[in-house]
C-alpha positions in Angstrom: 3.8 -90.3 75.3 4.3 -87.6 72.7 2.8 -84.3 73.5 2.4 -81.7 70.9 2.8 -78.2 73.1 1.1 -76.3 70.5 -2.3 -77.7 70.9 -2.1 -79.4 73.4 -2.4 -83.1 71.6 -0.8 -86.1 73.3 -0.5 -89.1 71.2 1.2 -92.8 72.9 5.3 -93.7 71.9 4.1 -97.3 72.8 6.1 -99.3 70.3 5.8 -102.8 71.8 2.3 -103.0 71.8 0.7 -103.4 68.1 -3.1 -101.9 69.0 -1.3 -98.6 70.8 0.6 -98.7 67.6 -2.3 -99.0 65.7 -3.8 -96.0 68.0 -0.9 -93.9 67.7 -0.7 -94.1 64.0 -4.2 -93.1 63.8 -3.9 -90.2 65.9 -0.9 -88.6 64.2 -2.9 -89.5 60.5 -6.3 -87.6 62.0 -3.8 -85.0 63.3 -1.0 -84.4 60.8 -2.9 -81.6 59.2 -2.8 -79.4 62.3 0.8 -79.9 63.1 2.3 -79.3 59.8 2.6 -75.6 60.6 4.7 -76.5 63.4 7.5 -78.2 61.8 10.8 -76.7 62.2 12.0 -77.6 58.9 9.3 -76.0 57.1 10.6 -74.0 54.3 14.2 -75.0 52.6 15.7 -71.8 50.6 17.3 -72.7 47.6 20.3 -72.4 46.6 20.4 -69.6 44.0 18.6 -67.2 46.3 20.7 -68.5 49.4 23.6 -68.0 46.8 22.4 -64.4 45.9 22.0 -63.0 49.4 25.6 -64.5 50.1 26.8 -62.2 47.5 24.6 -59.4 48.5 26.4 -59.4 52.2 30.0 -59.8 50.6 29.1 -56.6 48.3 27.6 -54.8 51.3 30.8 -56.1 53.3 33.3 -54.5 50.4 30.9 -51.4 50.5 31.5 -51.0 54.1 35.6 -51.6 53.7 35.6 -49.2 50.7 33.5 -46.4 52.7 35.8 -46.6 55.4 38.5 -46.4 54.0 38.3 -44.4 50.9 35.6 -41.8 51.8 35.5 -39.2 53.9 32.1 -38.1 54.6 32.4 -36.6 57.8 29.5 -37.0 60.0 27.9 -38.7 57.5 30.5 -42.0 57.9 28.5 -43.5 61.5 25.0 -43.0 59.4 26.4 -45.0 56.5 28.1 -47.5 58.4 25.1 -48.0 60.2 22.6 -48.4 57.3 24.9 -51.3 55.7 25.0 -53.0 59.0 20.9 -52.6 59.4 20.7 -53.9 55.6 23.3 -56.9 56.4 21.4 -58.0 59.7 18.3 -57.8 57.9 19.4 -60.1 55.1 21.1 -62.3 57.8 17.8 -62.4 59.8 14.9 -62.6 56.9 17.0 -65.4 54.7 19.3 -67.1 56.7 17.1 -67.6 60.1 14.1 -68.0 57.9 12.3 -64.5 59.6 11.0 -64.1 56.0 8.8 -67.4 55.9 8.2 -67.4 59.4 5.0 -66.3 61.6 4.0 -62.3 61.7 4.3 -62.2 65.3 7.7 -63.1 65.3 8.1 -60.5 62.3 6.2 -57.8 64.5 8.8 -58.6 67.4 11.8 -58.9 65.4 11.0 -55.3 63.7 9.8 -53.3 67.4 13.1 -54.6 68.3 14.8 -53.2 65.5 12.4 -50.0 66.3 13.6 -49.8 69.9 17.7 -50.4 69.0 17.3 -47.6 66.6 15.4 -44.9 69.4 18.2 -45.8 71.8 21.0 -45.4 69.3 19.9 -42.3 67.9 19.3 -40.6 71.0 23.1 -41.7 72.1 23.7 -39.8 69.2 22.2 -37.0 69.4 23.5 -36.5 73.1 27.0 -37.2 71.4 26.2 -34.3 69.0 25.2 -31.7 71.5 28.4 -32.2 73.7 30.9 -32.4 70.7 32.3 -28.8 70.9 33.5 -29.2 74.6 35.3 -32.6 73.6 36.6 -30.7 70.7 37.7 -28.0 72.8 39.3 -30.4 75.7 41.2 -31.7 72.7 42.7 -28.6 71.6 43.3 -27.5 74.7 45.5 -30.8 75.4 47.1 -30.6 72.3 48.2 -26.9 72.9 51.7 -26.7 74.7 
């Protein structure tokens, strides 16, 4: 027996017996319709645009070496770095797990997530921000002879 979880279907595996077969190959023609937008191989990228978000996340990669390395922007660096990371995971996610093709639900989920990681990392930071003069101090203090 093959069941189809989506709807529910259940069509007979039966191979030795020719009218089952018969059966079987009936069902799945009279159902093939409804279960084509289940298949897991349902959209194949091509290759240029698989080849241009490739290149997209090495030039967002070199963007994130250079900006740490070369710049000094401060307070400014963890927002930056952050941004490229969000715009490399979303590339990663939308192209390379197929997000982009894929059902709204799983969309919806994928951005409240995104929504919710964002809310919890910004409030870190802004409870980094508002204790950042008594580290600074503790430093200063240690470094002092």
């Amino acid at each position: 027996m093959k069941r189809f979880p989506q709807c529910g279907c259940v069509a007979s595996d039966d191979r030795t017996n020719g009218s089952n077969r018969k059966q079987r190959n009936v069902f799945m023609a009279a159902h093939a319709h409804d279960h084509a937008e289940y298949n897991p191989i349902g959209h194949v990228a091509s290759k240029p645009m698989l080849l241009t978000v490739f290149f997209l996340l090495v030039g967002l990669t070199a963007l994130t070496i250079w900006q740490g390395t070369q710049l000094e922007l401060g307070t400014w660096e963890l927002i930056i770095v952050l941004v490229i990371a969000t715009a490399k995971a979303s590339l990663v996610v939308l192209f390379f797990m197929h997000l982009r093709y894929d059902k709204p639900l799983n969309v919806f989920a994928f951005l409240s997530s995104l929504l919710f990681m964002s809310l919890f990392i910004g409030l870190t930071l802004a409870d980094a921000v508002n204790y950042q003069p008594e580290v600074s101090a503790k430093e200063e203090d240690a470094a002092s002879p």
